[in-house]
C-alpha positions in Angstrom: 34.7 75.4 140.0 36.9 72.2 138.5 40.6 72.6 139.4 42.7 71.2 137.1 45.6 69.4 138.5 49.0 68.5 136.6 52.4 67.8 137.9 54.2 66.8 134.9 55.3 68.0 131.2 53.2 65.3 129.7 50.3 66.3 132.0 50.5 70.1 131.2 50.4 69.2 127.3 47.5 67.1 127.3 45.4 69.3 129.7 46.1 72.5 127.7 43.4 72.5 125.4 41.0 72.2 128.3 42.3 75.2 129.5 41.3 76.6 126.3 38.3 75.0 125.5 36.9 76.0 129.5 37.7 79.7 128.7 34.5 82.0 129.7 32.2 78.9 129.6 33.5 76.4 133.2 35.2 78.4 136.1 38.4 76.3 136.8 41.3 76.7 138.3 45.1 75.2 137.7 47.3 74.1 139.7 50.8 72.6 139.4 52.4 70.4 142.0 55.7 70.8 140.4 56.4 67.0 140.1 58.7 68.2 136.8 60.1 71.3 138.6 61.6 72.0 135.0 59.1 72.6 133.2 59.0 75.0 130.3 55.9 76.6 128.8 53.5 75.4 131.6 51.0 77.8 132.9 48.8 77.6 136.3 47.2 79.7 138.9 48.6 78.5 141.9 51.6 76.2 142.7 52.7 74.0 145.3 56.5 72.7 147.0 57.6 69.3 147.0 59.2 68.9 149.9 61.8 66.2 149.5 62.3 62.8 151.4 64.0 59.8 151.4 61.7 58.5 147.9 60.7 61.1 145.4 57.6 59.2 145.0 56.9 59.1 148.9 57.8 63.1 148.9 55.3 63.6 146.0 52.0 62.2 147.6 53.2 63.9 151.2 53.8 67.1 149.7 50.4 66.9 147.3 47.9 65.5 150.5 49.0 67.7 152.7 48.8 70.9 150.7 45.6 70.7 149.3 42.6 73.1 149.3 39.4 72.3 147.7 37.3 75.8 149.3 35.2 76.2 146.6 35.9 73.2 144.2 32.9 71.5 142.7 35.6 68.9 141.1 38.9 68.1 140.5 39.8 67.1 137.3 43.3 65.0 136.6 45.2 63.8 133.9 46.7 60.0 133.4 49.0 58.1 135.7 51.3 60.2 137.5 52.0 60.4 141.0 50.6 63.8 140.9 47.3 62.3 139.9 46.6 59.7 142.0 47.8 61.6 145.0 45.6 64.6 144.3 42.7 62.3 143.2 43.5 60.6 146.7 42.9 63.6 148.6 39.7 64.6 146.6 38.3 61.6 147.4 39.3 62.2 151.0 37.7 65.3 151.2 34.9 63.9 149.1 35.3 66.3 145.9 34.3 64.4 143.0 37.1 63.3 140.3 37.7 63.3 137.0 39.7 61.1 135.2 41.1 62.6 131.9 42.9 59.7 129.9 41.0 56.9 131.5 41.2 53.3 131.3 44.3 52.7 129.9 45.6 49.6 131.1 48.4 46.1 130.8 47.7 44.5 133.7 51.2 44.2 134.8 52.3 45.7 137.6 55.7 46.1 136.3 55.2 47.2 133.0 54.9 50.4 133.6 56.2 50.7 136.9 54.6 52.7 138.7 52.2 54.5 136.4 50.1 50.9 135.9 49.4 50.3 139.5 48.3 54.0 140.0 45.4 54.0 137.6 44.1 51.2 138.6 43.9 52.4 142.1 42.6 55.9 140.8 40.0 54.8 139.0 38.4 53.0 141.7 37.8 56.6 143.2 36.8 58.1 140.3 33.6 59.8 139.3 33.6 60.3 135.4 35.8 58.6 133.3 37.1 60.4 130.2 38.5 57.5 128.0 40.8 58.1 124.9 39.2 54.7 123.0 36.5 52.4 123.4 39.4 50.0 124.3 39.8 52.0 127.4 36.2 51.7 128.6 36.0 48.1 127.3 39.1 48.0 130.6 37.0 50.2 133.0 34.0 47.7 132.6 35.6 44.4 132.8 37.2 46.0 136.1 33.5 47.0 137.4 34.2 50.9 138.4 31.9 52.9 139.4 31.2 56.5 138.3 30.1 57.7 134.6 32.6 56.5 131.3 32.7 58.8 128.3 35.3 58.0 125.3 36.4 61.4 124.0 39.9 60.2 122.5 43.1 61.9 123.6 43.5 65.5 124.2 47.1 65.6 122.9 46.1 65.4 119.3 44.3 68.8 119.9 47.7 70.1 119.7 47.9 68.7 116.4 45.1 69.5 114.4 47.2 72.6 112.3 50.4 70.8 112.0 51.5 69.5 108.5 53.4 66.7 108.0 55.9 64.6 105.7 58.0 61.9 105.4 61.6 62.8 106.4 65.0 60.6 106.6 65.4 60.8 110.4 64.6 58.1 112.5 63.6 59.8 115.8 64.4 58.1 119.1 63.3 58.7 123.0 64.1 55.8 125.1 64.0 56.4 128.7 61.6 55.0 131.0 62.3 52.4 134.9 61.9 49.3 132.7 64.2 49.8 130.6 66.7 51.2 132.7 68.6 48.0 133.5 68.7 47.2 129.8 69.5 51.0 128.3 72.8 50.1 127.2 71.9 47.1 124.9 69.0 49.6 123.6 71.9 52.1 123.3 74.3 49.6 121.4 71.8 48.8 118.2 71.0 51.8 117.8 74.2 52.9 117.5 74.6 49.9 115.0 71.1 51.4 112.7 71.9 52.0 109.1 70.0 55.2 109.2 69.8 58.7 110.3 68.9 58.2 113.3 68.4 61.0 116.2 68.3 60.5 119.6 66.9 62.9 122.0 69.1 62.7 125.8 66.3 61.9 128.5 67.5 63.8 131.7 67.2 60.7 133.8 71.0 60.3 134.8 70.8 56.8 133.6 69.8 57.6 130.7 72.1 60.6 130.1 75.2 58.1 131.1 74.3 55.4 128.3 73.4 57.8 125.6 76.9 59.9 126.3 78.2 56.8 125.2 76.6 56.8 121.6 79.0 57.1 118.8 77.1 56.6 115.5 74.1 58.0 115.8 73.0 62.2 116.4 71.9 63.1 119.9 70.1 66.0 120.7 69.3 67.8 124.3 65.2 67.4 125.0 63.0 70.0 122.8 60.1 72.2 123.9 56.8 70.8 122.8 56.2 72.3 120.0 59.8 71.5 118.3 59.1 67.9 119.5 55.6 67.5 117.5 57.9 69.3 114.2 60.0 66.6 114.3 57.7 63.8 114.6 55.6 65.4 112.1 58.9 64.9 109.6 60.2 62.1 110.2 60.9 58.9 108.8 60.0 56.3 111.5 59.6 56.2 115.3 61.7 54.2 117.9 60.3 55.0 121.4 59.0 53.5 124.7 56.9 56.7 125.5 53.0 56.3 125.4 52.4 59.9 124.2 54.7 59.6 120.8 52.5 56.2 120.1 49.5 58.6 120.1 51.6 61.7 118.3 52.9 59.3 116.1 49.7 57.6 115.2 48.1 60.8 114.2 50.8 61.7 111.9 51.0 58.4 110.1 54.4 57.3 111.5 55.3 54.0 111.9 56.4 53.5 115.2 59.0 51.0 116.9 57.5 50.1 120.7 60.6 49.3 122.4 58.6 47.5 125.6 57.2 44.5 126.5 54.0 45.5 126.3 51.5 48.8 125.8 48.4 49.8 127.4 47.7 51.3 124.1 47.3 48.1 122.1 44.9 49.9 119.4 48.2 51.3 118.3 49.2 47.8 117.3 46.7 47.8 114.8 48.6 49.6 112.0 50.8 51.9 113.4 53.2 50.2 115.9 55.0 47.1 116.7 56.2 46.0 120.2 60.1 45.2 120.4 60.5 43.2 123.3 64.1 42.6 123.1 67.0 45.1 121.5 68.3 42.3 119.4 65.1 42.6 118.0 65.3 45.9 116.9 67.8 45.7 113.7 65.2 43.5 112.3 62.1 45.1 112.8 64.1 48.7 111.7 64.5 46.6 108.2 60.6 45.4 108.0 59.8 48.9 108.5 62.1 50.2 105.7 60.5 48.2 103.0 57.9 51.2 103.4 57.3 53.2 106.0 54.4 55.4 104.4 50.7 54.4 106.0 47.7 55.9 105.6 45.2 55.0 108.7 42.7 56.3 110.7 44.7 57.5 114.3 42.9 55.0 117.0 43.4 58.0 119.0 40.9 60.5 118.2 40.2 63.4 115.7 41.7 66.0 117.9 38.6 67.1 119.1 38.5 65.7 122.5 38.2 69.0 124.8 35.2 70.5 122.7 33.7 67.0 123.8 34.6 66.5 127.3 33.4 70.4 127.4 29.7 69.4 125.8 30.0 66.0 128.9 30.8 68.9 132.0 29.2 72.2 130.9 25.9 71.1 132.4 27.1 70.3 135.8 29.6 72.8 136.3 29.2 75.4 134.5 26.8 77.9 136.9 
């Protein structure tokens, strides 16, 4: 039996068509650690408490490593770079259950950028027994880093959840801004967009720093977060992208959106290619908003996948756990 392990919105979305794809032909299991106690729309057999500490992160890998039971596990299977996957791939490889890396590979080599999600799949995949890689990219990583275990490039599950959506070009410029590094610097991101001479949404991270500098928007529409499926409408429709989330460069990419990268850096670079552009800086943003405007139609293969990653990664596991 493979448990499958998610902690996190992102997580959930991205191991769902597993779930699917498993159905009658892989006994699994699911479990949630509740990393993102709010979650709406997840579903899992069995759950487990975080127990809360002085660090959330700290409280996280306590709560996972001490909670866990493998009886009858033939693999645990867990999905990109989450506190909730390393510490569960931690105490698989503790209790010698074999892991599975979903989303492998993915890399910046900066500690920092992202912090902490960069140092904990480097550590994970050190542990790891098959690597499931969104691009060749990815496994290009895992081999200059000389892992062990099997490497498979299936692209990225996500787009699964795509395949039947249709899409257009809208006039709203959709924005998420929220992650640590850009924290210190949220208000200057907060100020030129409020300066944009477009229709340009906003969608109000929970993070309380984040809440507290988008509050402060006066120009622009802000919106509370949306379930999944509103979120993939959207980006389906709209204009352009402004984001420093990894998943909308992937959504995006499949939907032929051009997409602002408001970060120093991505451990997707294939998205570079055509799709996106990094903004390092917010005063850069105004400009790079007017480069994009000249035309923001594209029509490119998503460096992504084809949105048939779990029928693959189901061909790559059937044979050695499906009896």
């Amino acid at each position: 039996m493979i448990l499958l392990c998610y902690g996190t919105r992102p997580e959930w979305i991205k191991i769902k068509p597993l779930i699917k794809a498993f159905e009658g032909k892989i006994p699994f299991r699911v479990l949630f650690t509740g990393q993102h106690a709010d979650i709406s729309g997840g579903w899992y057999h069995d759950k487990l408490k975080i127990t809360e500490g002085i660090n959330r992160l700290d409280s996280i890998f306590s709560s996972v490593m001490n909670n866990m039971d493998f009886n009858e596990v033939s693999a645990v299977l867990v999905q990109g770079d989450t506190a909730t996957c390393l510490a569960v791939g931690l105490s698989a490889f503790n209790h010698k259950v074999p892991v599975i890396h979903l989303e492998a590979g993915l890399r910046t080599y900066d500690l920092e950028h992202p912090y902490p999600e960069e140092g904990y799949r480097q550590m994970l995949s050190r542990i790891t027994d098959i690597h499931l890689c969104p691009t060749k990219i990815a496994k290009t990583h895992l081999l200059r880093d000389s892992v062990g275990g099997e490497i498979h490039v299936v692209g990225n599950t996500v787009l699964d959840n795509l395949v039947d959506v249709k899409s257009s070009y809208g006039d709203e410029v959709l924005v998420t801004i929220h992650r640590r590094e850009n924290h210190h610097i949220i208000d200057d991101w907060m100020r030129e967009l409020d300066s944009l001479d477009e229709n340009v949404t906003v969608i109000r991270h929970p993070n309380p720093v984040v809440m507290n500098a988008v509050d402060k928007l006066k120009n622009v529409n802000v919106i509370d977060p949306l379930s999944h499926d509103k979120m993939v409408e959207r980006i389906a429709n709209c204009k352009f992208l402004i984001t420093d989330s990894g998943g909308l460069q992937e959504e995006g990419s499949f939907f032929n959106k051009k997409i602002i990268i408001c970060r120093e850096t991505t451990e997707r670079p294939e998205v570079l290619e055509h799709h996106g552009v990094l903004c390092e800086k917010s005063e850069n943003l105004s400009g790079l908003v007017d480069m994009i405007t000249k035309d923001v139609t594209i029509n490119k293969p998503c460096p992504f996948g084809d949105g048939k990653s779990a029928d693959k990664i189901l061909g790559i596991l059937n044979e050695k756990f499906s009896g």
